[in-house]
Backbone as ProteinMPNN parsed JSONL, in Angstrom:
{"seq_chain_A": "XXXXXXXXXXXXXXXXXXXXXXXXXXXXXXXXXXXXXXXXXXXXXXXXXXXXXXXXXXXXXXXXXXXXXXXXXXXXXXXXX", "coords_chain_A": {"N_chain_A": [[-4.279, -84.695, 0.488], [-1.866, -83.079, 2.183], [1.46, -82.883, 1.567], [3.869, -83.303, 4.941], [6.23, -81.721, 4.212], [5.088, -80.096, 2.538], [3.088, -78.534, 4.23], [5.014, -77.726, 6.222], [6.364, -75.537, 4.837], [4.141, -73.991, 3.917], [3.713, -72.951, 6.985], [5.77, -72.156, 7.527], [6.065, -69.224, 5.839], [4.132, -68.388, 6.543], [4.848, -67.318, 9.142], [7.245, -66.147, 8.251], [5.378, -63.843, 7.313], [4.658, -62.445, 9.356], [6.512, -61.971, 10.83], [8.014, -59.78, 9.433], [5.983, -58.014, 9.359], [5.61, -57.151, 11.793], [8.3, -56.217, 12.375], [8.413, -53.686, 10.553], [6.156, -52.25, 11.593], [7.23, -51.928, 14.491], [9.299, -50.391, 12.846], [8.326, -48.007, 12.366], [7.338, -46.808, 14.413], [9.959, -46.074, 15.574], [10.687, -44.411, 13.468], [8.576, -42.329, 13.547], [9.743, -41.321, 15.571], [12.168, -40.475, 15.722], [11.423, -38.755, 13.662], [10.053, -36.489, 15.633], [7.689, -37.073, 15.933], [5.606, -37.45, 18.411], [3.231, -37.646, 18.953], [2.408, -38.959, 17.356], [4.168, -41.095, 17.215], [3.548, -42.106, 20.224], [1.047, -43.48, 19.451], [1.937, -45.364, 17.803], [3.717, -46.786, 19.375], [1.717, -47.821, 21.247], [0.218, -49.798, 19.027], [2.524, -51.42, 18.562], [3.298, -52.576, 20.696], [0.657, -53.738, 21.439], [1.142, -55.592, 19.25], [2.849, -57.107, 19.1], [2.564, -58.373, 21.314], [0.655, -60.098, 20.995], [2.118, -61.776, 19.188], [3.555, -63.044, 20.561], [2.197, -64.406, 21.977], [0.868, -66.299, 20.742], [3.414, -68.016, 20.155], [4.739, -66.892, 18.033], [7.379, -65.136, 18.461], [9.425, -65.381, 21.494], [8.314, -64.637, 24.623], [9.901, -63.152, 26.277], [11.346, -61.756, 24.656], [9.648, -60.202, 22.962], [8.895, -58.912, 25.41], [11.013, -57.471, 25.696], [11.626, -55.837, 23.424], [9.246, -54.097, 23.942], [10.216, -52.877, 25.793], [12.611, -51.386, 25.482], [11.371, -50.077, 22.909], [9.88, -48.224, 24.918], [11.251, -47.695, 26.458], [12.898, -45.836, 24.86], [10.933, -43.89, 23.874], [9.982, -42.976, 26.377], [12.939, -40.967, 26.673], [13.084, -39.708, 24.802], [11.348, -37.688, 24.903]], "CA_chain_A": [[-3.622, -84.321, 1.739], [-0.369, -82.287, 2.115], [2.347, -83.803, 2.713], [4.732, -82.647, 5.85], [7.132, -80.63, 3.827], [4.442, -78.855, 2.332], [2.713, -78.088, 5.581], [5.931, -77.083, 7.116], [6.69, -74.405, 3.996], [3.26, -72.765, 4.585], [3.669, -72.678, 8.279], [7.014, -70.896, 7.18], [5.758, -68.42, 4.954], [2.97, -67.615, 7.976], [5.752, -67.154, 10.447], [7.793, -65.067, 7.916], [4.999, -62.534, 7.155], [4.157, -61.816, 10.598], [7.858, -61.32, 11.904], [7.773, -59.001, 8.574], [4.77, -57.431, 9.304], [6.371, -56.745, 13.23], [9.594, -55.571, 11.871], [7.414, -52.586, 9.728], [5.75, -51.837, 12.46], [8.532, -51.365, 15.066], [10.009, -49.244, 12.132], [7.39, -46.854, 11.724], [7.805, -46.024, 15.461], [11.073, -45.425, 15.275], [10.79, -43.328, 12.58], [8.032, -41.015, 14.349], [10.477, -40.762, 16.95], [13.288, -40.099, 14.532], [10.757, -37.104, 13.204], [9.912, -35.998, 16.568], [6.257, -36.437, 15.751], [5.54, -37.625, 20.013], [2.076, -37.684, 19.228], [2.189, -40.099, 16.402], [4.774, -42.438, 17.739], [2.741, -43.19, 20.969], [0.31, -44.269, 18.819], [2.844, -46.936, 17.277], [3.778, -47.397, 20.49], [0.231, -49.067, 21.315], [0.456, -50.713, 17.905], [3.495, -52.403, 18.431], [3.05, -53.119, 22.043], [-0.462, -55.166, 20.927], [1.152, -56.897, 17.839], [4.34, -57.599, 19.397], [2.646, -58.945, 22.66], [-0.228, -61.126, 20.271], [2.721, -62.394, 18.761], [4.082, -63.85, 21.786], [1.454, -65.14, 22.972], [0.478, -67.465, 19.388], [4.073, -68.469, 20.433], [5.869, -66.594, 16.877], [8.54, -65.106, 18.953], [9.737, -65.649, 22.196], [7.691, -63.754, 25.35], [11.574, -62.146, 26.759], [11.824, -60.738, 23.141], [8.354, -59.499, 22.695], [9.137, -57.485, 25.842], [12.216, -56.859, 25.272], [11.837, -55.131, 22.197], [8.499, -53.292, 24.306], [10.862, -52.25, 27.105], [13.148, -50.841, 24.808], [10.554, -48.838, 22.596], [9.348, -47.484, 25.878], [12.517, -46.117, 27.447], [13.192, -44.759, 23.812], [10.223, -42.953, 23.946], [10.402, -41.497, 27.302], [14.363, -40.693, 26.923], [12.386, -38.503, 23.558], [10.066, -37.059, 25.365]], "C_chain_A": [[-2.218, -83.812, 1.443], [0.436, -82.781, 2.636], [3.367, -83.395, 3.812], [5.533, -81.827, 5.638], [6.327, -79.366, 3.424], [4.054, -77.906, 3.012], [3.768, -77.135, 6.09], [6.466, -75.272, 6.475], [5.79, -73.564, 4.047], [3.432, -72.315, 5.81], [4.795, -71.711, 8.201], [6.475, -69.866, 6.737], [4.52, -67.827, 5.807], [4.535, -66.909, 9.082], [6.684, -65.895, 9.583], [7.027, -63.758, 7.557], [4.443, -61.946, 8.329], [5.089, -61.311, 11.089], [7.796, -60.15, 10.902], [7.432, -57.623, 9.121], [5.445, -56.477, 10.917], [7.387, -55.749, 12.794], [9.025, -53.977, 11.264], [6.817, -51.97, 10.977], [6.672, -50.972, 13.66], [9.306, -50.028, 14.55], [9.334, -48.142, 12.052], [7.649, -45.965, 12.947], [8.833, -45.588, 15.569], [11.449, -43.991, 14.353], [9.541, -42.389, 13.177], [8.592, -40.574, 15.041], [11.173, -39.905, 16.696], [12.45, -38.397, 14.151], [10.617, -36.107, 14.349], [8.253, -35.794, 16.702], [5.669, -37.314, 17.189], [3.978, -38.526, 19.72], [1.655, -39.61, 18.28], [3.098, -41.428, 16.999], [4.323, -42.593, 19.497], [2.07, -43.6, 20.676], [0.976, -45.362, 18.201], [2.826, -47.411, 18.127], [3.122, -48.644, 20.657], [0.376, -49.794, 21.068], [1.202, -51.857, 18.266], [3.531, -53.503, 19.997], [2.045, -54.161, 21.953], [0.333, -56.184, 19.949], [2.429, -57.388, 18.848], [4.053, -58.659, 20.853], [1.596, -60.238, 22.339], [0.79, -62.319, 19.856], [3.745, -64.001, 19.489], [2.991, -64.579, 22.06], [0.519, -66.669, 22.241], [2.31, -68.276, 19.534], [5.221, -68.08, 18.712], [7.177, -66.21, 17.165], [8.17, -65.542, 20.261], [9.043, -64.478, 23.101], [8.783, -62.827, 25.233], [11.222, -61.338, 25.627], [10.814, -59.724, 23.148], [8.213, -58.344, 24.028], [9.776, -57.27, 26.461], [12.102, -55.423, 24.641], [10.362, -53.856, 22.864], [9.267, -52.262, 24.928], [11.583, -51.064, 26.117], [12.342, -49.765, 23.717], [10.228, -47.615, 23.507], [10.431, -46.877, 26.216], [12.832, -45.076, 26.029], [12.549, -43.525, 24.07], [10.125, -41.849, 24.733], [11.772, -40.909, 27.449], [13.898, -39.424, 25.698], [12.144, -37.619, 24.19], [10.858, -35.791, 26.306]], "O_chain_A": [[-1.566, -84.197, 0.472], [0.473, -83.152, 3.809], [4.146, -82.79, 3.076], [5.825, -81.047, 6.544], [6.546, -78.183, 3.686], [4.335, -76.724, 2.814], [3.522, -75.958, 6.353], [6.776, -74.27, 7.119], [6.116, -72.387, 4.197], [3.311, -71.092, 5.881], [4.759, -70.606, 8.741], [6.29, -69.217, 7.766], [4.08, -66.709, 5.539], [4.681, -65.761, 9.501], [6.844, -64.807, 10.138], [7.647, -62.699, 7.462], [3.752, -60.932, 8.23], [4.948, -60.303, 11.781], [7.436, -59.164, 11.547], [8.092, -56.599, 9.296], [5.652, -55.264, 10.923], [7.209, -54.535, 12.897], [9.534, -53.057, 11.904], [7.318, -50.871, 11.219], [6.79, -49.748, 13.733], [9.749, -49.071, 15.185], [9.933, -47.183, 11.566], [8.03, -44.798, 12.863], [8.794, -44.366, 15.711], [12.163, -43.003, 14.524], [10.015, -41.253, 13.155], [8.31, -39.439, 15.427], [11.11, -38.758, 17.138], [12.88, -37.263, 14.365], [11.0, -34.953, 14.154], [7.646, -34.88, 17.259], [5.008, -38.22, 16.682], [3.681, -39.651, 20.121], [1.066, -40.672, 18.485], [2.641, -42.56, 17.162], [5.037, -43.437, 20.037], [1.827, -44.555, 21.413], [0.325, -46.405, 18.145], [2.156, -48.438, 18.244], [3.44, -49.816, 20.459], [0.647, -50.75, 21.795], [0.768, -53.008, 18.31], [3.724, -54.704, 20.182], [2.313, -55.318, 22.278], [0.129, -57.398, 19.931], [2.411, -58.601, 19.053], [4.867, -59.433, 21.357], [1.559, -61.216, 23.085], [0.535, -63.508, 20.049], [4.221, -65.096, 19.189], [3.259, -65.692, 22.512], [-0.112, -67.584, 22.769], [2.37, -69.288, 18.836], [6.167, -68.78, 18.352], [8.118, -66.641, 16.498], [7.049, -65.996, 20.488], [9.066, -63.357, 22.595], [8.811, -61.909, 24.414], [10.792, -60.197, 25.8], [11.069, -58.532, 23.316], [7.665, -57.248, 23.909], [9.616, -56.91, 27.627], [12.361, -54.312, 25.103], [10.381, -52.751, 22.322], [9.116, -51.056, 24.733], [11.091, -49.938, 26.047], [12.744, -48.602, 23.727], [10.246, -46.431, 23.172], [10.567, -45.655, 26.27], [12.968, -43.854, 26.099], [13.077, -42.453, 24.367], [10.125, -40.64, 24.503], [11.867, -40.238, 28.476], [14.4, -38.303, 25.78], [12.798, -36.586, 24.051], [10.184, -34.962, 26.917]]}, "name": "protein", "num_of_chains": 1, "seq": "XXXXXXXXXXXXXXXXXXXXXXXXXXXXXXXXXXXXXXXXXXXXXXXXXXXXXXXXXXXXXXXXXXXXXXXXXXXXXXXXX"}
């Protein structure tokens, strides 16, 4: 059996490759935006909008944040557009 510290250091190391994994994601849209490629960053969009709203909802970040950080993609996008 594992003992509580151990536990707690995997549960870390879950929690840090998902915010990660988010963070990458987020970026990619940005950077389609950044290119001007419209087509491709509403497809992040999506992306990030699902992972970012899964994420919330397994309780990794905080709902507010998760759409927060949606709201804010979205006006980006249409302020692009």
């Amino acid at each position: 059996m594992d003992s509580v510290d151990e536990i707690g250091i995997y549960l870390y190391r879950d929690l840090c490759a998902v915010k990660s994994s988010l963070k990458g994601i987020v970026k990619n849209f940005y950077s389609a935006l950044a290119a001007e490629n419209f087509d491709l960053a509403k497809e992040k969009l999506g992306l990030a909008e699902k992972k970012l709203m899964q994420a919330a909802a397994k309780g990794t970040i905080h709902k507010n944040t998760a759409s927060r950080k949606v709201s804010r993609m979205t006006r980006a996008y249409n302020k692009a557009k």
